[in-house]
C-alpha positions in Angstrom: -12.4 4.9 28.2 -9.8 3.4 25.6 -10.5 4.7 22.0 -10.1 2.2 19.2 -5.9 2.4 18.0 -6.2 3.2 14.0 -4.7 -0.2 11.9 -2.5 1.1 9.3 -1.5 -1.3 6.4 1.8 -0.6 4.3 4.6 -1.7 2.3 7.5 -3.2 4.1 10.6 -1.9 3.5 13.4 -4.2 3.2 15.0 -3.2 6.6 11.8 -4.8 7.9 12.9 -8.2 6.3 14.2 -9.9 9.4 10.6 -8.5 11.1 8.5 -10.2 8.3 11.1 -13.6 8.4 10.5 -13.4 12.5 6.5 -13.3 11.9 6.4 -16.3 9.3 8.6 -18.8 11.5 6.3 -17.7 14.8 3.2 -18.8 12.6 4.9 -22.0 11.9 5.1 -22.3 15.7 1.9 -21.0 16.6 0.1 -23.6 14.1 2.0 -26.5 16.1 5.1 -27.0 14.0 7.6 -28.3 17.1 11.0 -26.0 17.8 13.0 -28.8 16.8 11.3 -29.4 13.3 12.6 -25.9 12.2 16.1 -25.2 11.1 18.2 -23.5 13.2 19.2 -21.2 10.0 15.7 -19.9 9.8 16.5 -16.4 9.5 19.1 -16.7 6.8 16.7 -19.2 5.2 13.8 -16.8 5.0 16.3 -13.5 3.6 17.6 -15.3 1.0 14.1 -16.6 0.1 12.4 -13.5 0.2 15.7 -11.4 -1.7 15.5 -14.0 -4.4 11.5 -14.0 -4.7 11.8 -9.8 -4.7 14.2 -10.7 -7.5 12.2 -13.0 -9.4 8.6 -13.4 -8.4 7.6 -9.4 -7.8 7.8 -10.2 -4.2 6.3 -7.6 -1.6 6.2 -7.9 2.4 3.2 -5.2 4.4 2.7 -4.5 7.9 0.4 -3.5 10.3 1.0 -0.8 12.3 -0.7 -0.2 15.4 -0.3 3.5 17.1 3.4 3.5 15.4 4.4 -0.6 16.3 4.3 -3.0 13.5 1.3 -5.8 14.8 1.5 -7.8 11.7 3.3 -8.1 8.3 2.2 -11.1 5.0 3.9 -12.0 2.4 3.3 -12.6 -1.0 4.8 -13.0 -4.7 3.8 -14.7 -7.7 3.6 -18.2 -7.8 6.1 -20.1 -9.1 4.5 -23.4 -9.6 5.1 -27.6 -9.6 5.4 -28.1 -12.8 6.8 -25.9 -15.9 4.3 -23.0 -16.5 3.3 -23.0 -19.8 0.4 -21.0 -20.2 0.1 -17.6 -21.2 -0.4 -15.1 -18.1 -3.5 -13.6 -19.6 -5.1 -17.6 -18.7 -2.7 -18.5 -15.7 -0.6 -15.7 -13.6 -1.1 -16.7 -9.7 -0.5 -14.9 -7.2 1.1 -17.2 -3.8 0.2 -15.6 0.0 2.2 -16.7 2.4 3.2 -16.0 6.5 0.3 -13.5 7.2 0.9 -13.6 11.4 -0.7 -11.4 13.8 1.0 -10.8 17.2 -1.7 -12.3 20.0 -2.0 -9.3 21.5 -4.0 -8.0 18.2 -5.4 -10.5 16.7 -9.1 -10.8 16.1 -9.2 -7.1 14.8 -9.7 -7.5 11.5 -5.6 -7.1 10.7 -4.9 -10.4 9.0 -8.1 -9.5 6.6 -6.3 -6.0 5.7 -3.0 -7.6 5.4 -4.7 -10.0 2.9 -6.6 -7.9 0.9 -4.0 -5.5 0.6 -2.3 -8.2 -1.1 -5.3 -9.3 -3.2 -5.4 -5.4 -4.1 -1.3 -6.0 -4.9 -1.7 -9.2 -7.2 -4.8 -7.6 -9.0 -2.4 -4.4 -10.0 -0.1 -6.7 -11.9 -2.4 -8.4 -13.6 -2.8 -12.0 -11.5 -5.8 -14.0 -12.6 -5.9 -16.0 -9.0 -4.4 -15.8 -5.8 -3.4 -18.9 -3.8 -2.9 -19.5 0.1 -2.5 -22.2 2.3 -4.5 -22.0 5.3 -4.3 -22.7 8.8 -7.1 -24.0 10.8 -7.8 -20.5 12.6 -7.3 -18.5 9.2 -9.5 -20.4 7.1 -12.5 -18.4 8.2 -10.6 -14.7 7.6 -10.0 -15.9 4.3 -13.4 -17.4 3.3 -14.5 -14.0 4.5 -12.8 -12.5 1.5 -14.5 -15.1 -1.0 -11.3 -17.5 -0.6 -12.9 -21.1 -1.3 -11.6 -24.6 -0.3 -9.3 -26.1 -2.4 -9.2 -29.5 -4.3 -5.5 -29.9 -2.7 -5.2 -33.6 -1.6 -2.9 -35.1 0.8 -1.3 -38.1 2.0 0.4 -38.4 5.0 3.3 -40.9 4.9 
């Protein structure tokens, strides 16, 4: 009989940058996103986003760990907004999620709901008054779950 593997949520460490980078472009592929429509720099792309965000934006990577292996990792950081930010962050501080991934072989486990939370838990600690995502079609529900709502974000496709 196989026992249930524990699902450990943590802090990435920066040596795990190039693992969190590798799980956000695989979720660009997994929601569709064709090989040819990413740039072949993707790696170097995604480290010097995420050094400058852990610069600037109190960017923080977790992962999953399954019986030692790291199943999943999200990313998050404070939004940085469209437009100048001028309200004070007592009204308006968001906090931006971004590249929760789950490895196939894990998923529907409950993982991408720890890895969120544990960065709801993260954005509440330094005083965020939202948190923002975007969605794919097979996460919507995980996040609803956590008392996401839909959006008012339009879109035109041109």
């Amino acid at each position: 009989m196989r026992t249930q593997s524990t699902i450990q949520v943590r802090e990435a460490t920066p040596q795990e940058d190039s693992l969190v980078a590798k799980h956000s472009c695989n979720l660009w592929r997994d929601i569709g996103v064709p090989d040819d429509a990413i740039d072949p720099n993707w790696l170097e792309i995604t480290l010097q986003f995420m050094e400058q965000a852990r610069r600037d934006l109190f960017y923080k990577a977790f992962v999953a760990e399954v019986d030692g292996s790291v199943v999943g990792s999200v990313s998050c950081q404070l939004y940085s907004g469209l437009y100048p930010n001028v309200l004070m962050p007592h009204y308006r501080k968001y906090g931006y999620i971004w590249g929760v991934y789950v490895e196939p072989a894990y998923r529907r486990q409950g993982i991408a709901k720890q890895l969120t939370s544990t960065t709801v838990n993260y954005f509440k600690s330094i005083g965020c008054t939202q948190v923002v995502l975007n969605a794919s079609p097979l996460g919507q529900p995980v996040y609803e779950q956590l008392g996401f709502s839909s959006s008012n974000a339009m879109h035109l496709d041109l």
